[in-house]
C-alpha positions in Angstrom: 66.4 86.2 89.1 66.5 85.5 92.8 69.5 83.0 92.1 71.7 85.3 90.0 71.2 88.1 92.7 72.8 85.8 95.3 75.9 84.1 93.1 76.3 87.8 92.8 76.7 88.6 95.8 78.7 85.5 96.6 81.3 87.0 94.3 82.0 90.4 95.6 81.9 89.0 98.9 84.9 86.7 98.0 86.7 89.7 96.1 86.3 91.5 99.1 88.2 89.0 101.5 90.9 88.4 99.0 91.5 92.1 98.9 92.5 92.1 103.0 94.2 88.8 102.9 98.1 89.8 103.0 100.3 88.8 100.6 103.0 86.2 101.1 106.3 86.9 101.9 108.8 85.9 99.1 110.9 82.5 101.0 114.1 83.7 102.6 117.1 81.8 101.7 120.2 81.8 103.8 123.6 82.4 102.6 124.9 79.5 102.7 121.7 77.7 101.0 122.6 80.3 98.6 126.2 79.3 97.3 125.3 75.7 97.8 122.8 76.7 94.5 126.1 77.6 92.6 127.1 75.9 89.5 130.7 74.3 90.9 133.5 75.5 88.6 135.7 72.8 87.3 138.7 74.8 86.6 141.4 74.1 89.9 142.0 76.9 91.9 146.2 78.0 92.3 147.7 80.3 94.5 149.4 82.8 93.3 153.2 83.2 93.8 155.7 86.1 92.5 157.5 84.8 90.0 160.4 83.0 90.8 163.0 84.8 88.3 161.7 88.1 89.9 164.4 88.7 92.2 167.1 87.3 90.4 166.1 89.5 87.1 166.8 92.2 89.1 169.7 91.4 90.6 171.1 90.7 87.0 169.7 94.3 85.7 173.0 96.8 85.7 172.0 100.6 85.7 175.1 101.5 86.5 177.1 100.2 84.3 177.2 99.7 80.3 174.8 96.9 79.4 176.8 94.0 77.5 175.3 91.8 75.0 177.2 89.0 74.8 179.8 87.7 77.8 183.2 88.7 77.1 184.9 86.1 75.7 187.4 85.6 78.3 184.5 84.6 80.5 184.2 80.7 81.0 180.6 79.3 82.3 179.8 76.3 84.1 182.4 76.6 87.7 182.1 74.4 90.2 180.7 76.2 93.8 184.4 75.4 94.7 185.6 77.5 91.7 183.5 80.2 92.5 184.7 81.0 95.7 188.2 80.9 94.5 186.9 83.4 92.2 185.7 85.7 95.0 188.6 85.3 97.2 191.0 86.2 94.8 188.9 89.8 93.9 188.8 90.7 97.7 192.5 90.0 98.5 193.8 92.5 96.2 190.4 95.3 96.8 191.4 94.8 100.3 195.0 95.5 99.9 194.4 98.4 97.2 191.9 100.1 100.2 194.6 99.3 102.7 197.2 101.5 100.7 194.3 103.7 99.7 193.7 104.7 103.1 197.6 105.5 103.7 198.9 107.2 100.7 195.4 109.0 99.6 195.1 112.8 99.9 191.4 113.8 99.4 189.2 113.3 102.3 186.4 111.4 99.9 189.0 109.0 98.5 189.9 107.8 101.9 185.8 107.4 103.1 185.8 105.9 99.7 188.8 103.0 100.1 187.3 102.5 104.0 183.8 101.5 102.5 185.6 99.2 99.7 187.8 98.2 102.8 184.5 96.9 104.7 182.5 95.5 102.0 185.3 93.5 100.6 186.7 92.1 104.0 183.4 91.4 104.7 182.7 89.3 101.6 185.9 87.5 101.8 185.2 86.2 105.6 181.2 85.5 104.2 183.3 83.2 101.8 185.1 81.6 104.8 182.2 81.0 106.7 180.3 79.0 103.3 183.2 77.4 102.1 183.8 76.3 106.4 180.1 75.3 106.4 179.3 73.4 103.0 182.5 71.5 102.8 184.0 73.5 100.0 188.3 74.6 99.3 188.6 77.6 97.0 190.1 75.9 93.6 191.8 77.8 90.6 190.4 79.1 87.7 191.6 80.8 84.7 189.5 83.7 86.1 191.0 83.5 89.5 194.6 83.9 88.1 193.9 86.5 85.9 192.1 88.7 88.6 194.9 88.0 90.8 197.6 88.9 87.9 195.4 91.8 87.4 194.8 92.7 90.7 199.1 92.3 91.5 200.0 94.7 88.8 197.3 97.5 90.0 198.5 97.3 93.6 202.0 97.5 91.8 201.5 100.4 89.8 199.7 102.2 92.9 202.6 101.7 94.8 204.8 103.2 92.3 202.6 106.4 92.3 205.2 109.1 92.9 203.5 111.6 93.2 200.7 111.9 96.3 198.5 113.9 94.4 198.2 111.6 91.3 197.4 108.5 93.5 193.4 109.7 94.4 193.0 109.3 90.5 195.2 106.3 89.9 193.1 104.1 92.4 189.9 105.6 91.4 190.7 104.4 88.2 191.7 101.0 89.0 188.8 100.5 91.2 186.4 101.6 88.6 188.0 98.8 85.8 187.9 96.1 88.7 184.7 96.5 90.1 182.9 97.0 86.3 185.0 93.2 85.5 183.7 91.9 88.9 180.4 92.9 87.9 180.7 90.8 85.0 181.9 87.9 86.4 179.4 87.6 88.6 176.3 88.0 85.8 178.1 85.7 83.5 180.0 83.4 85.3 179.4 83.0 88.8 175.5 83.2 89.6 174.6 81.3 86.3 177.1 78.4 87.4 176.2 78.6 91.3 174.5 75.4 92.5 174.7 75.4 96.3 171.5 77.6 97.6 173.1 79.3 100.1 176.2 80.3 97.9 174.0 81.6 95.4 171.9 83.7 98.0 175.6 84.9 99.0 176.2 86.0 95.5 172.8 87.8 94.8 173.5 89.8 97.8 177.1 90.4 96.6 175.9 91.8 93.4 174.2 94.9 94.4 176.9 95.7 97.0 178.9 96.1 94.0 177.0 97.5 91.9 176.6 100.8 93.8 180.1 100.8 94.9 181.3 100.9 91.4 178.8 104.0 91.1 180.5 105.6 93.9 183.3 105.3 92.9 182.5 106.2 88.9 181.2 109.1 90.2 183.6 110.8 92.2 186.2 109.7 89.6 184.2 111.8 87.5 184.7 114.8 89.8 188.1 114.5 90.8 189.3 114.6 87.3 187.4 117.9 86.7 
């Protein structure tokens, strides 16, 4: 009896002392101890990068013009860089010389801030060409496309000149500049950046393009309200 009174006794003591014992603290891992525990993933890690064709898809979108399904078919692919800037030169000789006259025989106001802007960009481009062609080696050589925008471009600067009457030539070279500028537009989505190799001429071109592009929405749009 005495012996069961004391083991007893022996227990509660022991519950009691385990009762005010703390308890432990949970093991504190660092951070880095932390990832080093993560399952490694085997998959290579790759930086991202905007896609290359971003740019370029949207220098070849045209808002501004009617979008054509195929090339027209007087539209040959595959110049050479020195093609393409015989291509350029002979469009700006003849916008240049259509703004020159332009900004002498014009009457309204906005035709003549019109032909000065065309006068700019277009002398611009052409000494841009000078500077490439001077820089990577390259002589403008003939194309079929050259020669017809430079028979084209004769006969408009021809028929301006034969303008008779002052007040009919706003309309007249509103209208040639809208035709020219919507076929320069095409040759440079069809022909001339798809065939470009040189990078520098190519970053020449995609510049070019948008230049255009709103000019020929200029002047669209104040041939539309001139002829109202």
């Amino acid at each position: 009896m005495l012996r069961s009174c004391l083991s007893l006794a022996v227990l509660v003591l022991a519950s009691a002392c385990a009762a005010e014992r703390p308890a432990r603290e949970p093991e504190v891992t660092t951070t880095s101890a932390r990832i080093d525990t993560l399952p490694k993933s085997t998959t290579p890690t790759t930086a991202l990068e905007p896609p290359t064709s971003q740019i370029a898809t949207e220098y070849l979108e045209a808002p501004t013009r009617p979008t054509l399904i195929e090339p027209p078919s007087t539209m040959t692919a595959g110049l050479g860089d020195s093609q393409i800037v015989g291509v350029t030169n002979a469009a700006n000789d003849f916008e240049v010389e259509q703004a020159r006259l332009a900004l002498r025989r014009a009457t309204d106001g906005r035709t003549k801030d019109l032909a000065q802007l065309l006068y700019d960009h277009h002398r611009d481009a052409k000494s841009r060409a000078n500077r490439l062609t001077s820089s990577l080696g390259l002589a403008a050589a003939p194309t079929a496309t050259s020669a017809r925008l430079e028979t084209e471009g004769r006969k408009a600067l021809a028929t301006l000149e034969g303008q008779s009457r002052r007040i009919d030539f706003d309309r007249a070279y509103l209208q040639v500049q809208v035709r020219q500028l919507r076929e320069l537009l095409d040759v440079l989505d069809y022909e001339l950046i798809p065939s470009v190799q040189h990078a520098d001429l190519k970053k020449w071109l995609l510049e070019l393009r948008p230049v255009v592009a709103e000019d020929f929405t200029r002047v669209s749009e104040l041939q539309q309200t001139l002829s109202k």
